[in-house]
PDB file of N, H, CA, C and O in Angstrom:
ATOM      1  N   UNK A   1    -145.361  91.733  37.763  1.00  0.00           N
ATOM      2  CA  UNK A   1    -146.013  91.740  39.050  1.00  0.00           C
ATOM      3  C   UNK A   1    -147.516  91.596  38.847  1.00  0.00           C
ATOM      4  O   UNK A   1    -148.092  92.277  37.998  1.00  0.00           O
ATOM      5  N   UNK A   2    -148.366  90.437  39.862  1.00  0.00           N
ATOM      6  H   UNK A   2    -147.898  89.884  40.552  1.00  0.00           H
ATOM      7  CA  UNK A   2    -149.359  90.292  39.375  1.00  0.00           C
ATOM      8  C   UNK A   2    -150.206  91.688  40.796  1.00  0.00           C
ATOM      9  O   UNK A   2    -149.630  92.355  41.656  1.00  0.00           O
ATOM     10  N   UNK A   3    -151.833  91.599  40.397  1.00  0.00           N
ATOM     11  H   UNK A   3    -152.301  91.057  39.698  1.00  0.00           H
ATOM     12  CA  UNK A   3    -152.226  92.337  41.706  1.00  0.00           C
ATOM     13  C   UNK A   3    -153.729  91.831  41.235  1.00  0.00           C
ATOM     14  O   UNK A   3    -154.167  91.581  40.112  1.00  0.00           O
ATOM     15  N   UNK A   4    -154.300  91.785  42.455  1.00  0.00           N
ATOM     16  H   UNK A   4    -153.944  91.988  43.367  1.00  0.00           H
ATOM     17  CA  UNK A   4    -156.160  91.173  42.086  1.00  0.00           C
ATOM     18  C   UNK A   4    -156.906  92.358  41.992  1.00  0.00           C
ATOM     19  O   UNK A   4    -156.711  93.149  42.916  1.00  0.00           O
ATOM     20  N   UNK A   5    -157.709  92.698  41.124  1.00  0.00           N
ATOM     21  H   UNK A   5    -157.867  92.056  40.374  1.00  0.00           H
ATOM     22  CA  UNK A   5    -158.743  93.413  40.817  1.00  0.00           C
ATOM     23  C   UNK A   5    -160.366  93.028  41.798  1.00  0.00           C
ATOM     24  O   UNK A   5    -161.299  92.404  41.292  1.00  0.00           O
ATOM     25  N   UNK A   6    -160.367  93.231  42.338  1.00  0.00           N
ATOM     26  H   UNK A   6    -159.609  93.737  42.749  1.00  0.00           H
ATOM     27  CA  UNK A   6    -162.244  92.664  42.346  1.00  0.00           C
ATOM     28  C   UNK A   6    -163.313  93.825  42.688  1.00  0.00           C
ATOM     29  O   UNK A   6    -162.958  94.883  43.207  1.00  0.00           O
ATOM     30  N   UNK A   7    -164.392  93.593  42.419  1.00  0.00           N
ATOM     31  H   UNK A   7    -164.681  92.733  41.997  1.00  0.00           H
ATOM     32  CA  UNK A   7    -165.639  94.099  42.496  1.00  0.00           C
ATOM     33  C   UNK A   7    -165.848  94.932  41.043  1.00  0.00           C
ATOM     34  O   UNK A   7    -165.073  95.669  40.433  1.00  0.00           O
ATOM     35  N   UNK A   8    -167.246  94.495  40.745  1.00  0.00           N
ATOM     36  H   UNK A   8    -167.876  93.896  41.240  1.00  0.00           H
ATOM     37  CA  UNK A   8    -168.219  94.857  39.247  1.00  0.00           C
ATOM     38  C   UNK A   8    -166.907  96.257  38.915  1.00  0.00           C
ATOM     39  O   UNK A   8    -165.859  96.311  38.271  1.00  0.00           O
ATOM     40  N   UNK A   9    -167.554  97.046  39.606  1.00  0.00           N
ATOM     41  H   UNK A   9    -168.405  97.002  40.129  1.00  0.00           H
ATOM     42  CA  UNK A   9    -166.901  98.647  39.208  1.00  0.00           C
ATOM     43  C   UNK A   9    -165.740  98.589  38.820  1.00  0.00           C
ATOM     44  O   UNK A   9    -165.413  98.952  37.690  1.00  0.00           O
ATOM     45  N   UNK A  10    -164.730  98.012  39.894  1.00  0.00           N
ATOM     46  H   UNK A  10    -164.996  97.717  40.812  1.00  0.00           H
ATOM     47  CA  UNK A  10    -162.972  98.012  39.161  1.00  0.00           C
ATOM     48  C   UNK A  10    -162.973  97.129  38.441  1.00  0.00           C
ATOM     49  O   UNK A  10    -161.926  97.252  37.806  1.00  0.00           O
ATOM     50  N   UNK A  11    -163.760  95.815  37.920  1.00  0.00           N
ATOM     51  H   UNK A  11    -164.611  95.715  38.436  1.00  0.00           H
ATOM     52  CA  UNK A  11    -163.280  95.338  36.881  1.00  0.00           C
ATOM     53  C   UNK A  11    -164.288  96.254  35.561  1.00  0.00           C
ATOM     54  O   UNK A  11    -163.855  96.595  34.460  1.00  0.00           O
ATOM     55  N   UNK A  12    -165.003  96.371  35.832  1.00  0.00           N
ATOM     56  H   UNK A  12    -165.355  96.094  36.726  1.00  0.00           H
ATOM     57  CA  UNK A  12    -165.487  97.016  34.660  1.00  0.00           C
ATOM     58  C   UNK A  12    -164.652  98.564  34.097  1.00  0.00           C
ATOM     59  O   UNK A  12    -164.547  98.780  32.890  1.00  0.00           O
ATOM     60  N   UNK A  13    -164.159  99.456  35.038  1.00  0.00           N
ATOM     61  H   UNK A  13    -164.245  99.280  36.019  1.00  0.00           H
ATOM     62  CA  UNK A  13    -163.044 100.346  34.490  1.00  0.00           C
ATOM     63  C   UNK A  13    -161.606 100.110  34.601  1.00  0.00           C
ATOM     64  O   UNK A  13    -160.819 101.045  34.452  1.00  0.00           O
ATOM     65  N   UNK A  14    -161.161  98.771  34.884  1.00  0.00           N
ATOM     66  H   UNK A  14    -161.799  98.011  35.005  1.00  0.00           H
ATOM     67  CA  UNK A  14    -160.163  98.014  34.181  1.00  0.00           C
ATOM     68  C   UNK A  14    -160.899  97.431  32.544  1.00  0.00           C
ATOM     69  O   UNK A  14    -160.624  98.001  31.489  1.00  0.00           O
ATOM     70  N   UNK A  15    -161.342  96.863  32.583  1.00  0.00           N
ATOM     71  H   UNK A  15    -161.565  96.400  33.441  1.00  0.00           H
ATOM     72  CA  UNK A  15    -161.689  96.835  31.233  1.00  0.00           C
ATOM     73  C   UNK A  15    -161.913  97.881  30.029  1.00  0.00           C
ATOM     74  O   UNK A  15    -161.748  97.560  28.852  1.00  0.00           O
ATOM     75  N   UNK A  16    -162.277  99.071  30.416  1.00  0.00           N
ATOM     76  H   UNK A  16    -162.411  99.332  31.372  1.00  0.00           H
ATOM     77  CA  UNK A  16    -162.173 100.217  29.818  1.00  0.00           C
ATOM     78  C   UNK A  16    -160.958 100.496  29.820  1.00  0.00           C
ATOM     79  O   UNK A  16    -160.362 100.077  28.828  1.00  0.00           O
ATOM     80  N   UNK A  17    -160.497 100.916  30.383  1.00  0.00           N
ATOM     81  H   UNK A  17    -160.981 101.256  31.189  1.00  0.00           H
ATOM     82  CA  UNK A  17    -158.731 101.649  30.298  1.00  0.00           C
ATOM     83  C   UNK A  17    -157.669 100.559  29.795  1.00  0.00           C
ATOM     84  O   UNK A  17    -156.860 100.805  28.900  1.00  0.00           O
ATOM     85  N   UNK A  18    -157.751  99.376  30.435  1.00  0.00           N
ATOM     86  H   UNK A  18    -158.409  99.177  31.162  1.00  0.00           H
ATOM     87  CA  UNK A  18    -156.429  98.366  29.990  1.00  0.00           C
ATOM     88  C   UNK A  18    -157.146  96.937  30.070  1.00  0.00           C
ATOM     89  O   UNK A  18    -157.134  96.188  31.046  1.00  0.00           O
ATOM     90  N   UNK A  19    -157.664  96.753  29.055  1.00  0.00           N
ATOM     91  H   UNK A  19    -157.675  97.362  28.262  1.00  0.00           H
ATOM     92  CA  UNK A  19    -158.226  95.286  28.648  1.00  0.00           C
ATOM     93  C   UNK A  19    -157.043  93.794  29.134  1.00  0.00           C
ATOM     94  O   UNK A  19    -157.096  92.712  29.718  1.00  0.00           O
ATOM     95  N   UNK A  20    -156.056  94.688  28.411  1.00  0.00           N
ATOM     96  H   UNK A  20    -156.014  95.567  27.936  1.00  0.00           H
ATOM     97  CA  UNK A  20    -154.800  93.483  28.477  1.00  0.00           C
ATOM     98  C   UNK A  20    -154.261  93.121  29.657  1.00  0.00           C
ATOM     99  O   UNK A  20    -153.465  92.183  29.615  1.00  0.00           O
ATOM    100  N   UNK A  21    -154.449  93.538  30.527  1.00  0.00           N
ATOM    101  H   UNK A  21    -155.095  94.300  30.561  1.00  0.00           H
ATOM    102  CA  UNK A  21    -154.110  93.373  32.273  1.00  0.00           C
ATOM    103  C   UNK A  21    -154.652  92.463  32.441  1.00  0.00           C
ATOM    104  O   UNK A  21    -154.020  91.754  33.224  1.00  0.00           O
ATOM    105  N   UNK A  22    -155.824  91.893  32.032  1.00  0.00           N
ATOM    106  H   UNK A  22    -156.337  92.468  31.395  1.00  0.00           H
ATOM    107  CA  UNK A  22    -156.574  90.641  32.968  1.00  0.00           C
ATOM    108  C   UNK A  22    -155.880  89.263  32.310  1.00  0.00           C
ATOM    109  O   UNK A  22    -155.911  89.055  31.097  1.00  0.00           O
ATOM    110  N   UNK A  23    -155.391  88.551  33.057  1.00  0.00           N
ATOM    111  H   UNK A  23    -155.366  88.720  34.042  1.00  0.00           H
ATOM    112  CA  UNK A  23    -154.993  87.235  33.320  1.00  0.00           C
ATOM    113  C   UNK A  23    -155.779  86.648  33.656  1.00  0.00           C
ATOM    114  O   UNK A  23    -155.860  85.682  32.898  1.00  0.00           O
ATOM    115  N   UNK A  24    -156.560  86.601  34.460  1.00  0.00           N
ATOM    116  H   UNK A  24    -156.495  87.385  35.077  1.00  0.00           H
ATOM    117  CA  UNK A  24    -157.615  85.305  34.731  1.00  0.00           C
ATOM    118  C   UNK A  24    -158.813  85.936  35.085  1.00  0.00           C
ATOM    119  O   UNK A  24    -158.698  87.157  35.190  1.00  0.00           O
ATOM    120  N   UNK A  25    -159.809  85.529  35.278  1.00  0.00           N
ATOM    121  H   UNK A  25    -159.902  84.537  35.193  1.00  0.00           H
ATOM    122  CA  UNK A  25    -161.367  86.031  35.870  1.00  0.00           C
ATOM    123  C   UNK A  25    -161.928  84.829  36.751  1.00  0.00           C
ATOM    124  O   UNK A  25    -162.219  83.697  36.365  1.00  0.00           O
ATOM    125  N   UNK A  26    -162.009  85.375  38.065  1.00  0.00           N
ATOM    126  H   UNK A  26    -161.773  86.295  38.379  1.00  0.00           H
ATOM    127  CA  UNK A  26    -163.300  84.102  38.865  1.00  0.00           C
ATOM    128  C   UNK A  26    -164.351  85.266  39.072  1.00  0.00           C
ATOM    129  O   UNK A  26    -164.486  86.480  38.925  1.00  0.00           O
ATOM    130  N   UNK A  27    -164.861  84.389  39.409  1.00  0.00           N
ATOM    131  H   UNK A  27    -164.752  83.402  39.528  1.00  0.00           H
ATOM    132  CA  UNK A  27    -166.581  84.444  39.279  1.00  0.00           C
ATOM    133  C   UNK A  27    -167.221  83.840  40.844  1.00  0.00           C
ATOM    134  O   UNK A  27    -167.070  82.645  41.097  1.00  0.00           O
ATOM    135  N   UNK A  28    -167.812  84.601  41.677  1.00  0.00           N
ATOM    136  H   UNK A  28    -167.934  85.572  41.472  1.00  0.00           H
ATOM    137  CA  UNK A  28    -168.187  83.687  42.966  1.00  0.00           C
ATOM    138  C   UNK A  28    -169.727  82.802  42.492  1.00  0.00           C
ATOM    139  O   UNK A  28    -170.792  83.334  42.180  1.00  0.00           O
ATOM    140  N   UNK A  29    -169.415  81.289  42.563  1.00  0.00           N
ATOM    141  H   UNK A  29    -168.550  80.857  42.817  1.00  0.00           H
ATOM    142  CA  UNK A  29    -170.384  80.627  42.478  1.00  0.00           C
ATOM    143  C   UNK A  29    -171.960  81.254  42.864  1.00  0.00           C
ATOM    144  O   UNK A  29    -172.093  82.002  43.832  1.00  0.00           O
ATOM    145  N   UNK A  30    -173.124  80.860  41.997  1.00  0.00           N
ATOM    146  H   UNK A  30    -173.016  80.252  41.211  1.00  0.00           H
ATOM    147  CA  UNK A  30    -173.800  81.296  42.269  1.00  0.00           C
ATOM    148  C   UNK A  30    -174.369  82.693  42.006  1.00  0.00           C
ATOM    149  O   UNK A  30    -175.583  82.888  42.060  1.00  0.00           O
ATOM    150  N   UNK A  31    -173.682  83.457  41.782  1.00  0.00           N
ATOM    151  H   UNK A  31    -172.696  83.298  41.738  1.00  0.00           H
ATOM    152  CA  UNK A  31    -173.509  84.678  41.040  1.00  0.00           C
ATOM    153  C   UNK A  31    -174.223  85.308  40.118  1.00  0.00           C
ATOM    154  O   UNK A  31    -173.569  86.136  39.484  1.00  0.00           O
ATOM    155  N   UNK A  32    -175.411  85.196  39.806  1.00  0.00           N
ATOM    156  H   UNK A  32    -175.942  84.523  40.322  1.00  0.00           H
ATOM    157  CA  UNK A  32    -176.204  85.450  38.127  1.00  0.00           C
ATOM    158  C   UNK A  32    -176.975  86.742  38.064  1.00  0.00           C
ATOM    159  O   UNK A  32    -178.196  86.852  37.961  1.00  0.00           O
ATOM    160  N   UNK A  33    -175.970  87.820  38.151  1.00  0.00           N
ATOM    161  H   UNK A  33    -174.977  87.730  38.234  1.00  0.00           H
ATOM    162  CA  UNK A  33    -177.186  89.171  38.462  1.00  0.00           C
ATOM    163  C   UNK A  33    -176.822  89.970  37.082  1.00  0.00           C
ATOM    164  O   UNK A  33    -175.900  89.995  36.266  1.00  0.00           O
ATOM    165  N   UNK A  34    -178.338  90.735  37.340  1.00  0.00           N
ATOM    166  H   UNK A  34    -179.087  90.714  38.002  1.00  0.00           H
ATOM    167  CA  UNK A  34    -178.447  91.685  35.758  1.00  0.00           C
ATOM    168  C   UNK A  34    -177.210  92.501  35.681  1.00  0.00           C
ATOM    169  O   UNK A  34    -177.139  93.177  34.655  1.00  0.00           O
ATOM    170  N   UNK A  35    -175.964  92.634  36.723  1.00  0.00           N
ATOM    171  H   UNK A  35    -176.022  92.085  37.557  1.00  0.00           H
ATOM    172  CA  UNK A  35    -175.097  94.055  36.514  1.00  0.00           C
ATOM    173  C   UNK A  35    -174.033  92.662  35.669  1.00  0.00           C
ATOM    174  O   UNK A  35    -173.507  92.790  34.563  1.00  0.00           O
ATOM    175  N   UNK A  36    -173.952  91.516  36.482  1.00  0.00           N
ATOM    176  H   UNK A  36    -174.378  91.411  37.380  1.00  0.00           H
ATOM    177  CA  UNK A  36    -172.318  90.778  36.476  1.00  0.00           C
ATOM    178  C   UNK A  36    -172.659  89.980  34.768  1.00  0.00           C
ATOM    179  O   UNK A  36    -171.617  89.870  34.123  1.00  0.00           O
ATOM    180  N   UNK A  37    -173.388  89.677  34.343  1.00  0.00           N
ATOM    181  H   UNK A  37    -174.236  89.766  34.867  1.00  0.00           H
ATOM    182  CA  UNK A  37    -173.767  88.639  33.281  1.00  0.00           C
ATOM    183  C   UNK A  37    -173.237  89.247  32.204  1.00  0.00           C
ATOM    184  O   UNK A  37    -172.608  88.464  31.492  1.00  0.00           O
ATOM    185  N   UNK A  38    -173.281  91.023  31.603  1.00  0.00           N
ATOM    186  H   UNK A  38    -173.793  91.659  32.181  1.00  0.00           H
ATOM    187  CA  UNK A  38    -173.122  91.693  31.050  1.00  0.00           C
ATOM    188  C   UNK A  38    -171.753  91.684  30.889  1.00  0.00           C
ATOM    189  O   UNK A  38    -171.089  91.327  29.916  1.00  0.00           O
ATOM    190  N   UNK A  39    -171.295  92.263  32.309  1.00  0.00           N
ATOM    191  H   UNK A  39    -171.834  92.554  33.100  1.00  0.00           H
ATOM    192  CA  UNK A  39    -169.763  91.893  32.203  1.00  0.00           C
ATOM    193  C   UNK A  39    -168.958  90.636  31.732  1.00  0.00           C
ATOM    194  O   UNK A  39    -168.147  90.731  30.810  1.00  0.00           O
ATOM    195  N   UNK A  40    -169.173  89.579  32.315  1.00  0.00           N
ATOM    196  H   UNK A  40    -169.832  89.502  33.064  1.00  0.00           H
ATOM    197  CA  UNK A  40    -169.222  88.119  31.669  1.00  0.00           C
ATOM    198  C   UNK A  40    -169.187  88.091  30.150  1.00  0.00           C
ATOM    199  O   UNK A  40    -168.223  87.493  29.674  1.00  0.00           O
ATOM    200  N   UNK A  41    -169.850  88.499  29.500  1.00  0.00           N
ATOM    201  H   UNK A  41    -170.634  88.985  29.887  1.00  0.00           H
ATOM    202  CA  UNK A  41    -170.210  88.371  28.188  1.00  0.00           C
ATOM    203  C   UNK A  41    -169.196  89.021  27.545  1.00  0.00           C
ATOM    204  O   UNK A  41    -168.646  88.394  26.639  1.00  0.00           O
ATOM    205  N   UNK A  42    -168.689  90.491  27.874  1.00  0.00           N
ATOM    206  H   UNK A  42    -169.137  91.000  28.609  1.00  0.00           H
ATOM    207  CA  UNK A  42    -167.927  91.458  27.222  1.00  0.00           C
ATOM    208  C   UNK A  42    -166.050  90.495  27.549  1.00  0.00           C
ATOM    209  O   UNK A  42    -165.127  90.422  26.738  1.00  0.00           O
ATOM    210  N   UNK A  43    -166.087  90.048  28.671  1.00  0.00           N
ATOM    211  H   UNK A  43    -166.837  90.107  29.330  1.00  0.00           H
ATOM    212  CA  UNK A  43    -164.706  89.866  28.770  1.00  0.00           C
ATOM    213  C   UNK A  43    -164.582  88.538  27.868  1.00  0.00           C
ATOM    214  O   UNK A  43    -163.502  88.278  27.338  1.00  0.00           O
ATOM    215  N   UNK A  44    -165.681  87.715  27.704  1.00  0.00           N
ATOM    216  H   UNK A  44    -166.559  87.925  28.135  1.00  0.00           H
ATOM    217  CA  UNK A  44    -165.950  86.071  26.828  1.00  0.00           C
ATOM    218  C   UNK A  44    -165.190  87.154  25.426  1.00  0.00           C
ATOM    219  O   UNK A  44    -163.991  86.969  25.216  1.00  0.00           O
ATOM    220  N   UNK A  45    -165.847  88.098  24.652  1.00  0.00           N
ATOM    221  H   UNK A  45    -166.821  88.249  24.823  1.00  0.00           H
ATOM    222  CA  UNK A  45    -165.806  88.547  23.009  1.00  0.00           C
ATOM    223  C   UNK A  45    -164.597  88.817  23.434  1.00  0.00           C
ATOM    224  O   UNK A  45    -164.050  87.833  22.935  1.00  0.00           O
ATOM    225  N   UNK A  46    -163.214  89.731  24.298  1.00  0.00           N
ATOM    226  H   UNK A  46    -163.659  90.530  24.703  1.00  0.00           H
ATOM    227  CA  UNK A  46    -162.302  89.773  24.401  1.00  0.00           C
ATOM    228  C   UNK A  46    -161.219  88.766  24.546  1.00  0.00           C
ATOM    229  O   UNK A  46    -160.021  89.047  24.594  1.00  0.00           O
ATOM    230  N   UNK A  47    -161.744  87.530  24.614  1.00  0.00           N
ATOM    231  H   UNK A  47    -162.716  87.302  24.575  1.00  0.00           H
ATOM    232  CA  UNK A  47    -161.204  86.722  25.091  1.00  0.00           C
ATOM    233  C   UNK A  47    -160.243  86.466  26.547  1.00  0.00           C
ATOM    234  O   UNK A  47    -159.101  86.022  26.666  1.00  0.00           O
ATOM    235  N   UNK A  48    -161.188  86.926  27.524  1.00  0.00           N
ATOM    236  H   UNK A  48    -162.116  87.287  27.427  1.00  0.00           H
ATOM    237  CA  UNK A  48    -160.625  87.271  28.879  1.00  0.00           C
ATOM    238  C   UNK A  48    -161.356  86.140  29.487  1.00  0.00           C
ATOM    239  O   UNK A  48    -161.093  86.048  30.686  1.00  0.00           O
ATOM    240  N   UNK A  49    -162.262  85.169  29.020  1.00  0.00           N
ATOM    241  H   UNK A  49    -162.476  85.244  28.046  1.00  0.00           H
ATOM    242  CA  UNK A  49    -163.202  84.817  29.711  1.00  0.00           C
ATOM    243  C   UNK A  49    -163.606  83.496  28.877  1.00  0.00           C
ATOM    244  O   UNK A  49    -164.063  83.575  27.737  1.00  0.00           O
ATOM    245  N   UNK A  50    -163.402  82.313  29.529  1.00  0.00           N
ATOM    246  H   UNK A  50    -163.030  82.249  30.456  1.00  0.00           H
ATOM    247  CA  UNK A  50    -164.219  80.936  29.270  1.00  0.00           C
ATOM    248  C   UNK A  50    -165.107  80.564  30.502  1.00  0.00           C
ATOM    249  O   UNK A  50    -165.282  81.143  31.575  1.00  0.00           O
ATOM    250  N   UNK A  51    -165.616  79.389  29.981  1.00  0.00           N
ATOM    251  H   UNK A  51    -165.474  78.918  29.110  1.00  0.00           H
ATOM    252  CA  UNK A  51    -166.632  78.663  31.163  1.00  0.00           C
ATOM    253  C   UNK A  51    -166.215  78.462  32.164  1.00  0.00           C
ATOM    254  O   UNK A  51    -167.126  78.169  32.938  1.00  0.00           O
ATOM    255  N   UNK A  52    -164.903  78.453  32.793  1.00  0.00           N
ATOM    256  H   UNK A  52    -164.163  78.691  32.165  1.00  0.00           H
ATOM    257  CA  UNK A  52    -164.478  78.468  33.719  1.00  0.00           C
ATOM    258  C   UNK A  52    -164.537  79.806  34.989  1.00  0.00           C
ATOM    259  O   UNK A  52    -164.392  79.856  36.210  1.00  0.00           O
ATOM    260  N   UNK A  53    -164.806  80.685  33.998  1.00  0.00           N
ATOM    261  H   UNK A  53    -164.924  80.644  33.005  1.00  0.00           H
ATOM    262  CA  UNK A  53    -165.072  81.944  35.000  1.00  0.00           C
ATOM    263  C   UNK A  53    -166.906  82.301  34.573  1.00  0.00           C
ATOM    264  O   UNK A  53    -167.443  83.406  34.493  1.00  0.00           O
ATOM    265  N   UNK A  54    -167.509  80.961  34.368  1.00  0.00           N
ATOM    266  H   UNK A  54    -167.073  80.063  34.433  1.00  0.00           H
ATOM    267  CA  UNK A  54    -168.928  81.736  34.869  1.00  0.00           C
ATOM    268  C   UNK A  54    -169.762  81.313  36.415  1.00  0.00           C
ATOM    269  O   UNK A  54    -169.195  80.641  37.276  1.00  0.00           O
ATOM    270  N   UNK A  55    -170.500  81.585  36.495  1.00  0.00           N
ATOM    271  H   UNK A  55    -170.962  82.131  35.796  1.00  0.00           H
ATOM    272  CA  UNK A  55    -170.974  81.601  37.973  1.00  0.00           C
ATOM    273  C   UNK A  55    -171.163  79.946  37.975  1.00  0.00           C
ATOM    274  O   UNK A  55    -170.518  79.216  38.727  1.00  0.00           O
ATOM    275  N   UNK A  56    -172.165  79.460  36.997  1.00  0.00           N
ATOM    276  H   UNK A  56    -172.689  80.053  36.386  1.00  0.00           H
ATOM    277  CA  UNK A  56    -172.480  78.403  38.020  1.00  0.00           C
ATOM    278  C   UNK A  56    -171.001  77.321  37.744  1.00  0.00           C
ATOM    279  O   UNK A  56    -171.168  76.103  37.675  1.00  0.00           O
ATOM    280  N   UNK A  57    -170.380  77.595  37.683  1.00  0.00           N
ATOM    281  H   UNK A  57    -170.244  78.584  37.740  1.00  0.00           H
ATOM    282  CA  UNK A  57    -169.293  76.580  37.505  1.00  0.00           C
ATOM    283  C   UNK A  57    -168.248  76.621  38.385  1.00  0.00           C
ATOM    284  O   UNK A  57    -167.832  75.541  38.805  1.00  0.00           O
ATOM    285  N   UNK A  58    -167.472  78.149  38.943  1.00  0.00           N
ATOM    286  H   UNK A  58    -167.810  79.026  38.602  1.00  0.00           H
ATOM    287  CA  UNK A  58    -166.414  78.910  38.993  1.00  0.00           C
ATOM    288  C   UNK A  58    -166.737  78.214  40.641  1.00  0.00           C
ATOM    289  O   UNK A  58    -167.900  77.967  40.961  1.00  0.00           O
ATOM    290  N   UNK A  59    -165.376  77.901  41.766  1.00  0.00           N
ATOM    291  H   UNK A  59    -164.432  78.103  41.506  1.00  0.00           H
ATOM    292  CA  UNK A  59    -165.360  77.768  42.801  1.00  0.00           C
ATOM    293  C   UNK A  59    -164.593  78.622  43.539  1.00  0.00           C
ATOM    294  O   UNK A  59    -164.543  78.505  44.764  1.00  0.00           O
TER     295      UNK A  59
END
């Protein structure tokens, strides 16, 4: 069963507790702030995350 996660906070303590849950990541276009970039970066080294889920790309 899938279920959507969103906003900084629940994905960031989904990522703490159960890394392996995330299936995909979007990103709302446009998007480039000091809290979300961080996050971005951590789920890329996990491999949760390609160019497809960064801001300026993601639709």
């Amino acid at each position: 069963m899938s279920e959507m996660i969103y906003g900084i906070h629940a994905v960031q303590a989904l990522l703490e507790r159960d890394p392996q849950r995330f299936l995909e990541v979007f990103v709302m276009k446009g998007r480039e702030d000091r809290r979300l970039m961080p996050l971005i970066a951590e789920l890329e080294q996990m491999g949760h995350c390609d160019s497809s889920c960064k801001p300026s790309v993601a639709g």
